[in-house]
N, C-alpha and C positions, 0 to 999 in steps of 0.2 A: 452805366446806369440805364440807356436807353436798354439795353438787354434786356436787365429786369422787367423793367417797364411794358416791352413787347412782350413777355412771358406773362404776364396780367400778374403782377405781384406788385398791383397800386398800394395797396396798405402799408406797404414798407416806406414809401416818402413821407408821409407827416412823420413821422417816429423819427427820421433821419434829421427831418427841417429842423426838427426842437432839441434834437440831444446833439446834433453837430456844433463844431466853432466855427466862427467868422472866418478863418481861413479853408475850412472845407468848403463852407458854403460859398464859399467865390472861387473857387476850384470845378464847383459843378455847375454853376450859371453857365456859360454856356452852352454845353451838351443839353442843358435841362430846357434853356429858352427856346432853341434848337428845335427839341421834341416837341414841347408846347405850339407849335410856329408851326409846326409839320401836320400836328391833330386839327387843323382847324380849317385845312386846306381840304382839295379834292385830293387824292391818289394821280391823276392826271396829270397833276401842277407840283406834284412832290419830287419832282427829278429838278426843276426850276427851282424848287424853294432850298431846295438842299446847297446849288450852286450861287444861289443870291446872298448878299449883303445883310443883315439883319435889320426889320422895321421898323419904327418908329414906336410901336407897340410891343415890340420884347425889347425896344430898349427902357419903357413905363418899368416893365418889368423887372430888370433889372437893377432900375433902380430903387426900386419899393419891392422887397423881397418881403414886408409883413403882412402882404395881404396873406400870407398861407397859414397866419398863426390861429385862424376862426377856423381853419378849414379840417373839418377831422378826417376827410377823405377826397381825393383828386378820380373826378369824373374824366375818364377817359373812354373814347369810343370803344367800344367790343366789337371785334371782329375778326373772324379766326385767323391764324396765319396761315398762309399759305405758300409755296414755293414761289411764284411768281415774284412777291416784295425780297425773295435774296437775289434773285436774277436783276432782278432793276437795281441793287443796290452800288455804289463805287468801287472797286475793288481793292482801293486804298482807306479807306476808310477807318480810322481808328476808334472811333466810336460805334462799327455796327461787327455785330459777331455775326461768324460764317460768310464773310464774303470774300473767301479765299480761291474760291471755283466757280464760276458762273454753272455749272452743271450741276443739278437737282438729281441725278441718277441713285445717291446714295441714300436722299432723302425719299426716294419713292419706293428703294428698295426695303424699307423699314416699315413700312405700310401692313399694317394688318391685314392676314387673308393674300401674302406675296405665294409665290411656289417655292420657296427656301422653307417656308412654315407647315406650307405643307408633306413634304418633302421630310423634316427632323417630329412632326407630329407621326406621318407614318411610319416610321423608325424606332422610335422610341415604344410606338405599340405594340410593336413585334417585339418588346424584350422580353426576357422571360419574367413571372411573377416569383420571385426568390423568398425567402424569407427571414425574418431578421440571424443574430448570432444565438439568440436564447433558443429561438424554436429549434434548432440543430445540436444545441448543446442538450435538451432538454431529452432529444431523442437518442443521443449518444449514452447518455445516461441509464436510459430507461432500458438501453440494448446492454449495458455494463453489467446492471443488474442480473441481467436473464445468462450472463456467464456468455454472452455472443461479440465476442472482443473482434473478432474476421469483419461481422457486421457493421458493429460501430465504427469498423476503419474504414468499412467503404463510404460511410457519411459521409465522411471526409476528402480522401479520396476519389470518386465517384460522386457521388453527388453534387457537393457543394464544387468542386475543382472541376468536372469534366459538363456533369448535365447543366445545375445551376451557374455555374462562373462569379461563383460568390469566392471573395478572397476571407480566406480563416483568420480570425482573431487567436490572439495570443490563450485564452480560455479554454477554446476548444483544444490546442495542444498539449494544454497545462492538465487534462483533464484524462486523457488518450497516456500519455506519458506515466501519472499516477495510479492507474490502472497496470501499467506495465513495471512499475515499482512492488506493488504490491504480488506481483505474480512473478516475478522474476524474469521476464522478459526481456533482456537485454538488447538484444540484436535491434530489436524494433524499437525500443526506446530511445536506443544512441543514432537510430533511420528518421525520426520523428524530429529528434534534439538538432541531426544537421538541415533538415526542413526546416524547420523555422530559423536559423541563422542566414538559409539561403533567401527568403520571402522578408530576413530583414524585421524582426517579431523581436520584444523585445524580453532575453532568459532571465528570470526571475528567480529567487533562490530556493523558492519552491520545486523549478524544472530542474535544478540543479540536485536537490534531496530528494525526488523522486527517482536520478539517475543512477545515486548511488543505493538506494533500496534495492532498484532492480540487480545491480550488481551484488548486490549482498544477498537476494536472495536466488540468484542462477543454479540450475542445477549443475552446473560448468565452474567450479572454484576456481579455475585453473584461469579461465578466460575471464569472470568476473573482478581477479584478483589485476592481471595487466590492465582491465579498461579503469580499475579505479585510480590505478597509479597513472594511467596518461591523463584522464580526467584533471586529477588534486593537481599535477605536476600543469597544465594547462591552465586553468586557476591561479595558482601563481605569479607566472609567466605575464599574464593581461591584467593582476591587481585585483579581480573581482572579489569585494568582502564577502569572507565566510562567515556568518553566523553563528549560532551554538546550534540550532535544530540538524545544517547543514553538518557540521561536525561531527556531534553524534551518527549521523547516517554515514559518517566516512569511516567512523569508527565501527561502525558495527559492520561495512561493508570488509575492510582489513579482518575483523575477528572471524568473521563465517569463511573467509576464505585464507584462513591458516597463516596469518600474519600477525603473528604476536608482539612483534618490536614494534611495526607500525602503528598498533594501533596504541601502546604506552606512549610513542615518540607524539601521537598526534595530541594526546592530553598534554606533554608539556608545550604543543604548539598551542592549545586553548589557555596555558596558561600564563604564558608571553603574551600573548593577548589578551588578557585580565577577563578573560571570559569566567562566568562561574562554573563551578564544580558541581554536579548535583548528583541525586542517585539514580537516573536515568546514565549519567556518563559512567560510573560504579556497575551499575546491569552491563550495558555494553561491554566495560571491561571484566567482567567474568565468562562472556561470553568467548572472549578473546580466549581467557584460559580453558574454556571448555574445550577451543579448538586445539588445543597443544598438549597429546596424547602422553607426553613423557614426563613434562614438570607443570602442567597445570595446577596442580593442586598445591604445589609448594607458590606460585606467582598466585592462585586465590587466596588463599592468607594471609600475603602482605598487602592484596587490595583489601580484603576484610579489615584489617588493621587499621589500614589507611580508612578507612570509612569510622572505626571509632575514633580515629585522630581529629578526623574531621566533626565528630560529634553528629554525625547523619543517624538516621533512626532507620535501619534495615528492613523493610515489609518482606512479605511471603516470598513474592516476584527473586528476590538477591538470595533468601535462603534457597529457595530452590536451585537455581543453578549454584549455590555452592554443594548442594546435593549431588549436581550431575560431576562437579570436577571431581567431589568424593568418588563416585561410582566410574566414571571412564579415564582419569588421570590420574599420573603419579608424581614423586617427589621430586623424579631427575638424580641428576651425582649426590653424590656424597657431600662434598667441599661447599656446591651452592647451596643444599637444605642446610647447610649449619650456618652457613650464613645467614640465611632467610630467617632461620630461628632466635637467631643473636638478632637479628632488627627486630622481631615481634615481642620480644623482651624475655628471650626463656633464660635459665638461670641453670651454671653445671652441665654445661654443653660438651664442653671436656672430656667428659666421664663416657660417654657415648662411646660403644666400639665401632669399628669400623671393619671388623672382619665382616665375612662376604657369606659367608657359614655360621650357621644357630644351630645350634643343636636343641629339637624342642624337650620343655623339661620335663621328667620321667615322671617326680613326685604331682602335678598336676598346680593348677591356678588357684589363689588361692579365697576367690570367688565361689569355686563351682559349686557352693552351697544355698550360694543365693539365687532366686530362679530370676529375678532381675536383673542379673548382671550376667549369668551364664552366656549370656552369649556374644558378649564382649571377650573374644579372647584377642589374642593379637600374636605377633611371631614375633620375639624377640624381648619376651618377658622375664624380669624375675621370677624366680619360683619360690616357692612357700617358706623354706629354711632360710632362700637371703634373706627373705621379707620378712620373717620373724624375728632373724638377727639384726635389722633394720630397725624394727620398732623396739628393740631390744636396746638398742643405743641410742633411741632418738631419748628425749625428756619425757616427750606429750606421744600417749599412746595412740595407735592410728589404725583407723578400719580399715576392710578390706576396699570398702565405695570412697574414701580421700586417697588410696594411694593408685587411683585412677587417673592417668593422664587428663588432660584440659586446657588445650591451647583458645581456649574461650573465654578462660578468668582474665582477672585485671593483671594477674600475675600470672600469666601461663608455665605450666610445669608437664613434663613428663611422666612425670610418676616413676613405674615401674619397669618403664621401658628401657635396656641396653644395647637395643641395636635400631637404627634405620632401614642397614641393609635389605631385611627380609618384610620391612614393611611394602609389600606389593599386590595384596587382594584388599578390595573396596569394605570387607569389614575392617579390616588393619588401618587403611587413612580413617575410617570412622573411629574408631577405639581413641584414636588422638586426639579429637573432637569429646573426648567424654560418651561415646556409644550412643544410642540411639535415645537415650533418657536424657544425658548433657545435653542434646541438642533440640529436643523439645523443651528443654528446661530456657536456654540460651533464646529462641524464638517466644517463649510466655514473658521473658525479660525486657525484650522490646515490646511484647503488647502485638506479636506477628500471628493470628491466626493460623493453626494451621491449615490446608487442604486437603483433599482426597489425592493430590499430584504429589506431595509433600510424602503423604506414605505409603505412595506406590514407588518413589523413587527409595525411602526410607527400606521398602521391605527388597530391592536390589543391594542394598549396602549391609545389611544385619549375617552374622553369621549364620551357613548353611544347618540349621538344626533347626525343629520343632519350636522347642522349650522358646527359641527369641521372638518364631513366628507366631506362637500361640499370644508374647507379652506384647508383639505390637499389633495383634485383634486388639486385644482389652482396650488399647491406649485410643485405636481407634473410636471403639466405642463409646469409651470416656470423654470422648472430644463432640460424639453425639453427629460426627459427619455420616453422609450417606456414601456409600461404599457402591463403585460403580463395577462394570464388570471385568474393566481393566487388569483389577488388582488383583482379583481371585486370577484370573489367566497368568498375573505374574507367581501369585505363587503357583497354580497348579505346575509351571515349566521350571518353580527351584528345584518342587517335589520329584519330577520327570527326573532332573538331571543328578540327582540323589539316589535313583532307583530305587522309590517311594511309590510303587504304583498305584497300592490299593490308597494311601494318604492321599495322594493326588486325584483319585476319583471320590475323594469323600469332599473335596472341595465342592464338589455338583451340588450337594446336599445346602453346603453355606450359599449358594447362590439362589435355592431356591429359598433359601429361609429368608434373604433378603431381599422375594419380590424379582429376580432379575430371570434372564432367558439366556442360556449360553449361544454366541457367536460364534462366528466361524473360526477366530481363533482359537477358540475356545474348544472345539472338535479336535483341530493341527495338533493341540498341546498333547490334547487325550491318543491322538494318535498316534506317539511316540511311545504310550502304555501297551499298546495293541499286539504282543508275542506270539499271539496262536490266531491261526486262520480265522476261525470263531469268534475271536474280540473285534478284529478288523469286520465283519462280517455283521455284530452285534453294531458295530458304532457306524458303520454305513446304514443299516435302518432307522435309529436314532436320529440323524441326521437327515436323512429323506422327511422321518415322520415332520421333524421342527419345519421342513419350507427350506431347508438349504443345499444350495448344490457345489459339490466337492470343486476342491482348484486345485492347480496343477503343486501347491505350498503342504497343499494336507496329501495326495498322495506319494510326492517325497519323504515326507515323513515316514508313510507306513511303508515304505521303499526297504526304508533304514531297517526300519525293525526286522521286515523280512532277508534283508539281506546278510544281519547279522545274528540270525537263528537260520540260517542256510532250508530254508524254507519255500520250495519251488514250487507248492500248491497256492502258498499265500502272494508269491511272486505272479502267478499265472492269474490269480484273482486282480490283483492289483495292472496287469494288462486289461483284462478283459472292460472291468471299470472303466480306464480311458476310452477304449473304444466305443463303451457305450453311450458314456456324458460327450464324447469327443471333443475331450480337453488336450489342447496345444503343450506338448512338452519341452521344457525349456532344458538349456544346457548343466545342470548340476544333476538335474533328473535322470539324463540320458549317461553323463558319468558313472553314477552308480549301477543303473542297469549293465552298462558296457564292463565296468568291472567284475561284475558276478557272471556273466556271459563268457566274459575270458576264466576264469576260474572254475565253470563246470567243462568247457574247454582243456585244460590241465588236468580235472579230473580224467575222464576222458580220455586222454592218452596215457598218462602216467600209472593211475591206481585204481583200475573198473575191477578187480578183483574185489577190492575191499567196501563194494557196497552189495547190497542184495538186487537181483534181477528188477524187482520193481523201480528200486530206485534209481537205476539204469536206464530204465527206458522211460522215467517220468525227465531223468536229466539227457535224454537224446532230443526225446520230444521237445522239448524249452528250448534244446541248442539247434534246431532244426524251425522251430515258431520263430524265433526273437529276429534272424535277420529277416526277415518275410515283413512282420509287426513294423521293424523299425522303419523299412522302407513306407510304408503307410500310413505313418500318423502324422500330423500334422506340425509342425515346429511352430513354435512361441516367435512372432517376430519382435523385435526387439524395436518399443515405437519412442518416437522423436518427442522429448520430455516439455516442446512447446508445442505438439502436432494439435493438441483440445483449443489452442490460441488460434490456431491457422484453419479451421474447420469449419466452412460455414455450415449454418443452421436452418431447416426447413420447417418454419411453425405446421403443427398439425392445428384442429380443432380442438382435440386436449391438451395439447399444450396453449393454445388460448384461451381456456377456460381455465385452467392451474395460475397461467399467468393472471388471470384479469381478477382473479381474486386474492394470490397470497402476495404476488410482486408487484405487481400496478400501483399507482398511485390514484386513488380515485379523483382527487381534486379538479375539478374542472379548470382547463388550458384554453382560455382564448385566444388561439392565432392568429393573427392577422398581416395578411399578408402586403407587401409593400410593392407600389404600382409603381416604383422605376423612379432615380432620383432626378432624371433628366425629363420627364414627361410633360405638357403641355398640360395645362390646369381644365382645360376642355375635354383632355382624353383621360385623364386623372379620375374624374368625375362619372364618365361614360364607361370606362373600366371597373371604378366600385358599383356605381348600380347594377353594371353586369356580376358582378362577385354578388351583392346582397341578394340578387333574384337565387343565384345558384346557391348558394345557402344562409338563408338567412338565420340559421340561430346564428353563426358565429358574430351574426353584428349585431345580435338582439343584447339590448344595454338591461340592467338587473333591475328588479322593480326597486323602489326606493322606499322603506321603513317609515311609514308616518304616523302610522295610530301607535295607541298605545298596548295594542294587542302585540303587535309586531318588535316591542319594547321587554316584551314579559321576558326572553329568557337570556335578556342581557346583564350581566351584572354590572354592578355598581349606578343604578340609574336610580334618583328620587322622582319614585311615583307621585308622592304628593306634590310635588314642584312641578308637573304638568296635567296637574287635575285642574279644570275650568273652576272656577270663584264663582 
């Protein structure tokens, strides 16, 4: 108690006299008479009074403890402490605190203004001024944007690690990492993922589905596909829960990189796990089948199926890539399509031949009347006479549009088809589908919109003829979409590979009727049209006039042409071209050159009789040019598919003027930066006023809204509830 006491904390004894019991309060009388008895004396005679007998006067005291119940406060003398009353104090002494050392050394070393203060005052002002986690996230950000990923690593890296000494927060990694999901960066993601395991950061399952995006989207399938199986398999191993988000990202990292069992295997792991089904995991799993060239298309069926079972309503997203298994995948065997069939419900499987040879039929289809249906043919069709004799024994008579296959109805049936074997061209798995009318029909039935991607994939699946290309304009029209310039390029390259030329240059005509400018693939395709010196000649000025300049993709093209119309003027044009644009030629380009070079070579030795002089020494001249040419032109280097990630960037003045208008964020960013956690409240002080003189907008505070002018372009505010009365 005497402690308190010396520490001036008088107001605590009345509080204590009135709420304690009788046995407290006789517990402290003597420490308490003690102190009283000490206050009244000199400090001179306080080493005597401490070692005397009690007086006649604390013992009044003691026995009349009510005189303190009047008292609302005990006047005791103020006077500071000082070191000297612990040196004079006993050293055994159970009622005084700190006299355990007669030496004051530690108490003087605590003294405000010591050189220990000085000392960690100068130290701490020398830290550097750092800045919090947002301001660094914010600039990572803003470097993310502008496509400068080298950049934003050195923030990190650099900056905060080497110049600042600021340790990273979990956010900044979380942020670095999903940038590298998105772009498929691998290396650097799983560089990042063991940094922060090293720094002891806590992985989150977000870092976790960003590692498997980047692996799913690697240009590396191969490396993508092991890092995700060490990944999941490490997972595992430590118990960490996987989520549904993270799952799907496991699944779609398995499907792009050619792992079709895993990525089935891992839905029935979501579903041991009672996680839900949704159409997000159905997307992924089609993409799986996209990846499996041989029986995709038989395994997207049964997930189609499984998605009516499940009662899910299909959007554009799920038809389309069932468009792409249409167009780049097939059925696989024999034995597992009929199986696949028997579980979607088809009926008379049986009946199916399995020879491996069709012979197509003589009498013809017995559509080809209808200009809607014409171009639904398929391989492995009845023809006219069974199907007559068909409807000839059924009951109920049957058009030619019902004895159309339709693995889409509630009852899926075949129709007319007798064989699988020769179903292996992208109109053929359509035809099964009901041709390109069933399955806009099938997408109006769920309420799926179609797109312009819808029937650009659509016009790669439709039979090579006119008649189906001209029905699915129409359908396009009818749907009222805009037609971009994609699709005309896809047809003008059916038309090319049809030997359609003049068809295919009438395509120009639709592109301009709809508003558009051909592109450069758009030239490439046309240049596969180009047979005579003259055409290549006419579409190199076309092309100049638009603003474009040729690549190494379009003069392959016209390579072709001339190499298979044995054309050594068109050939010698198509050199001089690169040397002039001095375009880099790549390896498929320098193939077909080297092969037409070897064969006026054979000419040449074998058969110079059999051309005319001219053409002799036009083909001496070429074989005499081309190795001279080849040694001088420039090769295509073949560049590193992350090298745009690893590239840093040097702003110009137009690039901050592009930037500061379309990518900036214009909002204003108050920074503020922090003066060191460990600083002295005197240099704390001394260091902001230094900061506010150096810039003072960033400490300037916003004006504050008080009239009712400043009101007006707020909403929901009653003006009349702060008009004056």
């Amino acid at each position: 108690m005497s402690h308190y006491l010396r520490c001036g904390l008088q107001s605590r004894l009345p509080k204590f006299l009135f709420e304690a019991g009788s046995i407290e309060l006789q517990r402290s009388f003597l420490p308490l008479s003690r102190l009283l008895a000490t206050s009244r004396v000199s400090p001179q005679n306080a080493k005597s009074e401490n070692t005397s007998a009690p007086s006649k006067q604390n013992d009044e005291i003691l026995s009349d403890y009510t005189l303190f119940h009047d008292e609302i406060k005990i006047a005791l003398p103020k006077s500071a402490v000082v070191a000297e009353e612990y040196s004079n104090l006993p050293l055994d002494d159970p009622d005084n605190f700190g006299t355990l050392s007669k030496s004051n050394d530690g108490v003087l070393s605590l003294q405000e203004g010591s050189e220990d203060d000085e000392k960690e005052d100068m130290f701490t002002s020398e830290l550097p001024n750092y800045y919090p986690q947002k301001t660094y996230a914010d600039q990572i950000k803003k470097l993310l944007r502008q496509r400068r990923f080298a950049d934003a690593l050195d923030v990190l890296q650099v900056t905060m690690l080497k110049e600042h000494r600021v340790k990273p927060e979990y956010y900044i990694y979380s942020i670095l990492i999903a940038y590298c999901g998105t772009t498929g960066y691998s290396k650097m993601a799983f560089q990042l993922y063991n940094d922060m395991k090293k720094r002891g950061l806590p992985v989150k399952s977000s870092v976790y589905t960003s590692l498997f995006n980047s692996y799913a989207n690697s240009p590396y399938p191969s490396d993508g596909l092991k890092r995700t199986r060490h990944l999941f398999s490490l997972m595992n191993e430590k118990g960490i829960h996987i989520n549904q988000i993270t799952c799907h990202a496991i699944i779609k990292a398995f499907a792009r990189c050619g792992s079709v069992e895993e990525s089935f295997k891992l839905v029935d792991y979501m579903m041991d796990k009672k996680m839900r089904i949704t159409k997000e995991t159905m997307s992924f799993l089609f993409q799986a089948c996209v990846s499996d060239k041989t029986a995709g298309f038989r395994h997207a069926l049964l997930v189609y199926k499984k998605m009516m079972q499940y009662r899910m309503t299909p959007d554009v997203f799920q038809f389309n890539l069932l468009l792409r298994c249409v167009r780049d995948c097939g059925l696989g065997d024999f034995d597992s399509t009929i199986d696949a069939l028997r579980r979607i419900g088809v009926e008379n499987i049986d009946e199916l031949d399995k020879a491996k040879s069709y012979d197509p039929p003589s009498e013809g289809y017995p559509w080809e009347e209808d200009a809607e249906i014409c171009a639904m043919t398929v391989a492995g069709t009845k023809t006219s006479s069974e199907l007559l004799n068909d409807s000839a024994d059924s009951s109920v008579n049957s058009s030619p549009r019902e004895l159309l296959p339709d693995l889409f109805a509630s009852k899926p049936t075949l129709g007319c088809v007798v064989s699988l074997m020769q179903i292996e061209k992208p109109e053929d798995r359509l035809f099964l589908l009901g041709g390109a009318g069933g399955f806009l029909r099938e997408m109006s039935s769920h309420e799926a919109k179609p797109d312009i991607k819808t029937f650009s994939l659509l016009l790669e699946c439709i039979p090579q003829t006119l008649v189906a290309e001209e029905t699915l304009l129409k359908s396009v029209t009818k749907e009222g979409l805009k037609v971009d310039v994609l699709f005309f390029n896809t047809l003008i390259k059916r038309r090319v590979y049809r030997a359609q030329y003049s068809e295919a240059k009438d395509v120009l005509s639709l592109i301009a009727s709809h508003g558009l400018q051909p592109d450069l693939m758009t030239y490439t395709n046309l240049a596969m049209t180009c047979r005579k010196t003259l055409d290549a000649y006419e579409l190199l000025k076309a092309m100049d006039a638009s603003g474009l300049r040729p690549n190494i993709e379009f003069i392959t093209a016209m390579l072709g042409c001339a190499v298979v119309t044995y054309n050594i003027r068109y050939v010698n044009l198509i050199l001089d071209v690169i040397d002039y644009e001095e375009i880099p030629v790549n390896t498929p380009f320098l193939k077909k050159a080297d092969s037409f070079y070897q064969k006026c070579l054979r000419v040449l030795e074998a058969r110079p009789e059999k051309f005319t002089p001219a053409a002799l020494d036009s083909i001496k001249n070429f074989c005499k040019k081309y190795p001279e040419w080849k040694a001088s032109v420039p090769l295509e280097e073949k560049e590193n598919p992350w090298q745009y990630l690893r590239d840093r960037h040097q702003e110009s003045e137009t690039d901050k003027e592009f930037l500061g208008e379309h990518v900036e964020n214009h909002s204003p960013v108050r920074a503020f930066t922090r003066l060191g956690p460990n600083t002295a409240p005197k240099v704390r002080l001394a260091k902001k006023k230094k900061l506010k003189e150096e810039n003072p907008e960033a400490y300037r505070k916003p004006p504050r809204r008080e009239t009712l002018e400043a009101l007006e372009g707020i909403p929901h505010v009653t003006y009349q509830a702060l008009q004056p009365k």
